[in-house]
N, C-alpha and C positions, 0 to 999 in steps of 0.2 A: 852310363844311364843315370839321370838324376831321380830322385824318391817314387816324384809324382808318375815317371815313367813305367814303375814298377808292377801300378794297374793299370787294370785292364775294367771294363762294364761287364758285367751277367746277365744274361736277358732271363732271370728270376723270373719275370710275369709269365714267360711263355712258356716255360717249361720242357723244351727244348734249345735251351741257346748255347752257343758257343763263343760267348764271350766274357769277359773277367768282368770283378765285382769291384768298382773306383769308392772312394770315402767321400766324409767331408763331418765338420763337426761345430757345433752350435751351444747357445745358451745364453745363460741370464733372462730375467724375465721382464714382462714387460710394466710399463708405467698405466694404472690403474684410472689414474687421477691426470694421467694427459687430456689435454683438449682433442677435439674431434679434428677427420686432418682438415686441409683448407680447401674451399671448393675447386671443383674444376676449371682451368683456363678458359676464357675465349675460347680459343680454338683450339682442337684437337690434337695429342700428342703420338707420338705413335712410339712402344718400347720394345724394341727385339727383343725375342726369351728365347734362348737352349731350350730344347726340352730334356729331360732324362736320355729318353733313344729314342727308338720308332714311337709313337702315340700309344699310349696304354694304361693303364686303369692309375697309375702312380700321377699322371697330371691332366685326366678327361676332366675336372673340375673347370680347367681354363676356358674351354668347349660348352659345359656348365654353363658356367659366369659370364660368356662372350652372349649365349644367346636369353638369359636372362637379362643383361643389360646394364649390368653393372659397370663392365670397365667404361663404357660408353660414358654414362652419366658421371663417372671419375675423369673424365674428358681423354680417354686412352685407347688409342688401337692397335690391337694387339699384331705383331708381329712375330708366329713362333716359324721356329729355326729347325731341324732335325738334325741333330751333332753329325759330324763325319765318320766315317768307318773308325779310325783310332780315337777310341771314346777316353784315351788318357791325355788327351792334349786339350781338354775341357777347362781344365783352371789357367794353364795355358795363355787357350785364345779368347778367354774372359780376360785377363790379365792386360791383352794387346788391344780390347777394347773391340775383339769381331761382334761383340753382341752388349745389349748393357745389362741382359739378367742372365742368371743357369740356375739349373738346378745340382745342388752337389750332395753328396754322401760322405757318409765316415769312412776313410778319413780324409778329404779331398781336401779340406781348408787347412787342417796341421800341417800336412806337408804341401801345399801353394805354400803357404807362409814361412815355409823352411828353405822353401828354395827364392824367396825373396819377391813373390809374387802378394801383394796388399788387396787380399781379399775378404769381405767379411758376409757372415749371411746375418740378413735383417730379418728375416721371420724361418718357422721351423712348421712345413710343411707335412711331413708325414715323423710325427712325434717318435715313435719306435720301431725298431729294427726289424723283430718277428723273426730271429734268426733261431735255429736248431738243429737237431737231429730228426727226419724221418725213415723208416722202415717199416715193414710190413707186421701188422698188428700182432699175426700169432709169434712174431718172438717175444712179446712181453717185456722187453727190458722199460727199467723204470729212473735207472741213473746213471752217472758215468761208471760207476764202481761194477755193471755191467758187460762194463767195454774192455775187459781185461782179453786179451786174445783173437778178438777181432778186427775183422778189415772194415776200414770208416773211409767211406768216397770224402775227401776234405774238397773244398776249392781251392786252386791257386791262387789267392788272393791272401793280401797281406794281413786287413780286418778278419777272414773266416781263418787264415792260419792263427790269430791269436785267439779268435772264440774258441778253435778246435782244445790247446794247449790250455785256456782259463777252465773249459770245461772238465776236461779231464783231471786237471789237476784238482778240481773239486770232490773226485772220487781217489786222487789216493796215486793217480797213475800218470804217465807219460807218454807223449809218443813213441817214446822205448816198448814201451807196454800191447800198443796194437801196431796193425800195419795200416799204414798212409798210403790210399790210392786219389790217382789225380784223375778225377770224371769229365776232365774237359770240363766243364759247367754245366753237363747234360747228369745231375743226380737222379733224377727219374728212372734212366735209360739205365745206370748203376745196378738201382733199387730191382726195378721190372726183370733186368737179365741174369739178376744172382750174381754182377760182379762185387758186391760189397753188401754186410750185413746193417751197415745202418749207413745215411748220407745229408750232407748239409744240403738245407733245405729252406724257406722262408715256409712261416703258417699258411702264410695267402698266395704264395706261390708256388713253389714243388710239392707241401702237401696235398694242397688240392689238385695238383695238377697228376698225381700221382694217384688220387684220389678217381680223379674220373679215370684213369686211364684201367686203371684196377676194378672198378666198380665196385668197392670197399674202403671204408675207412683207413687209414693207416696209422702204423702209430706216430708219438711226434714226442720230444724231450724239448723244454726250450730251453735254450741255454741262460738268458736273465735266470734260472732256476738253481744254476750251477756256476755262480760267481762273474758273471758278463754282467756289467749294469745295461740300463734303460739306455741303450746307442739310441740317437736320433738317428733316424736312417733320409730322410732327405731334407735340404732348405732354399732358402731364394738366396742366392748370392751373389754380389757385385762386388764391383772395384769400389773400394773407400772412397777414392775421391769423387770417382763419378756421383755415389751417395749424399756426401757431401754439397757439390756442386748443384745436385738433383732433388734434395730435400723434401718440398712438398710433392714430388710428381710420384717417388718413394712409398711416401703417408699413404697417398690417394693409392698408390697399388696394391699395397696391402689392404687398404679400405676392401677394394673391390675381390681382392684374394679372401679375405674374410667371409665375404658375401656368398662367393662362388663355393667356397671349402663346406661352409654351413650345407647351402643349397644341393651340393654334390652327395653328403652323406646324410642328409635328411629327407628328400627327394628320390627314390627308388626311378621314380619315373624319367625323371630330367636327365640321370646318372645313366638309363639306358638309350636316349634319347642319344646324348654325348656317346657312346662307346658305339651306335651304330655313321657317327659323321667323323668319328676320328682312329676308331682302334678295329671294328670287325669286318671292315669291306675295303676294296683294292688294294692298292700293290704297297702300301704299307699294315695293311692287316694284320695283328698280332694274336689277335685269336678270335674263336666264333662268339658270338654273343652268349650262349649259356655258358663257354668257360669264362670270358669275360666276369658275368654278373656271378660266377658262383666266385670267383677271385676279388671281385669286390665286397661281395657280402661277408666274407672272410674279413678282409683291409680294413672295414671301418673303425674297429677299435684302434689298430695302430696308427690312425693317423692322428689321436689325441693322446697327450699323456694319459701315463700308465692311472687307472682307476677315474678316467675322467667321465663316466657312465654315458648317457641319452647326450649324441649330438647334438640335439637340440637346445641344450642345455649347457655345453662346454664352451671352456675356452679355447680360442685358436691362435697359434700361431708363438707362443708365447713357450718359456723352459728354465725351467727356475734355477739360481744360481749353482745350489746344491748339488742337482742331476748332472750340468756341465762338471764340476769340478771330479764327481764321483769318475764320471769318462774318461777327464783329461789324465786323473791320478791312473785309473786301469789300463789306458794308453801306454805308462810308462811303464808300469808294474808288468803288463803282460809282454810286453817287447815289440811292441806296436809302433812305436816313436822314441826316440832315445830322450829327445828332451820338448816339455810343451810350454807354453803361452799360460795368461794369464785368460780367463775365459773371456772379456773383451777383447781380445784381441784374434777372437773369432766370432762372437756373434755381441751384435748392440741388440739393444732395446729402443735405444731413442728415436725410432721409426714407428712403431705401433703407438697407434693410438684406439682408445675405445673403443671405436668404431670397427675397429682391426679385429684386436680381441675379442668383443663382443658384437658381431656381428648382428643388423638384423634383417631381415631379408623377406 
């Protein structure tokens, strides 16, 4: 089995999934003082995208954007894709050219790139990770140094075994120290039936979904709190050369990703608009509309970098050189990746432009 093999997807949003959590990893920021991209073709282009998994709150922006009209006047029609049952063969058959976008997570590009697969992500979609500890509030715990003797639901996955081992060792202790149970990826069902006193969890996913299920707050540790930097948890990513090859059509998508991204967390309305034609009815249904919008209303912070306050007002799509490098070094530090890249050589910049960044809409 090769690296990339070794994840699996989580279905995080739903709060019932059964499936592992894949990577993928980004940065450098982008160019301020670029030109705007170049207009739209003659005629209309059309670009297959992956999506994450089944349709859900992590890419209803596209949905957004499709019917505000942006990609259109980018001269773009969208083609999305819904991955196959093995959600780890996603860099894969990006790599083989089944599709020319995806979406990937940490750490899905370090190890594409390790196993000789030339992919790179052009813009950085949902800025951070949101990864932690939840449990149920009246245990109070407030750090790792709390976790001495307890049972922690971890995920199977390679990213959440290294948060699990950076967090703890920020209190002093080891997985020697507690017991390690494997929740299937259902941490809720964990939490809910007293198999485990605390469980990995996303803010805008298990928390809240734990949340309604309990009818009470829960509590929550992030882990960025206890030695994890600011993980970008999703991006756009293609093959180099297709990028290359595809230059301005690129620009223009990000153009229009900028637009939609704006639109999606500034727009309460248009956001539920999108989760009723793509994530809460038929047979790809991921959740009902008030878990939906109460998981989005969670998400919006994460999908800008850390302290980037009023949507309105942020930058998108962009991750400064710094934040990457901080990643790539806790990648190796933590036992995530034995050896990494130079931070180009997972994500450029020379696809954004202003227009990108700074959307306006």
């Amino acid at each position: 089995m090769d690296r990339i093999g070794q994840f699996g997807r989580r279905e995080f949003i739903y709060g019932a999934g059964a499936l592992a959590a894949a990577g993928g990893l980004l940065a450098a920021c982008g160019d301020d003082d670029e030109s705007s991209a170049p207009p739209p073709p003659d005629e209309m282009q059309t670009v297959s995208i992956e999506l994450d998994f089944l349709p859900n709150l992590i890419d209803s922006w596209l949905w957004v954007g499709e019917a505000a009209g942006y990609f259109e006047a980018q001269g773009i029609i969208l083609d999305r894709r819904i991955p196959g049952a093995d959600l780890t063969l996603k860099p894969k058959l990006l790599g083989e050219g089944e599709f020319d976008m995806s979406f990937l997570d940490t750490p899905s590009l370090i190890f594409a790139r390790a196993n000789d697969i030339d992919l790179i992500a052009v813009g950085t979609l949902f800025a951070q990770y949101g990864a932690g500890l939840i449990f149920n509030a009246d245990r109070g715990y407030t750090g790792p140094a709390d976790m001495d003797g307890l049972v922690l639901a971890n995920f199977n996955a390679l990213d959440w075994k290294a948060f699990m081992r950076t967090f703890l060792a920020d209190g002093g202790l080891s997985t020697d120290d507690v017991t390690i149970v494997d929740p299937a990826f259902n941490s809720v069902a964990a939490i809910s039936e007293g198999l485990a006193d605390a469980a990995d969890g996303l803010f805008y996913g298990e928390r809240v979904s734990l949340s309604l299920l309990e009818g009470a707050t829960p509590g929550w540790i992030s882990y960025t709190d206890h030695g994890v930097p600011d993980v970008p948890f999703y991006n756009l990513a293609v093959r180099a050369d297709w990028a290359e090859d595809n230059e301005d059509l690129v620009k223009r998508f990000l153009v229009a990703t900028g637009q939609s991204l704006k639109k999606y967390l500034t727009d309460p309305a248009a956001a539920e608009a999108a989760f009723v034609a793509c994530c809460t009815e038929g047979a790809t249904a991921t959740g009902t509309l008030e878990s939906t919008t109460a998981k989005y209303n969670a998400a919006i912070p994460f999908f800008l970098p850390p302290g980037a306050g009023d949507p309105a007002d942020a930058t998108y799509l962009e991750l400064d050189d710094s934040n990457m490098q901080s990643v790539l070094d806790w990648s190796v530090d933590s036992g995530l990746a034995e050896t990494v890249d130079s931070p180009s050589d997972y994500f450029v910049s020379d696809f954004l432009t202003s227009d990108a960044t700074e959307p306006s809409i």
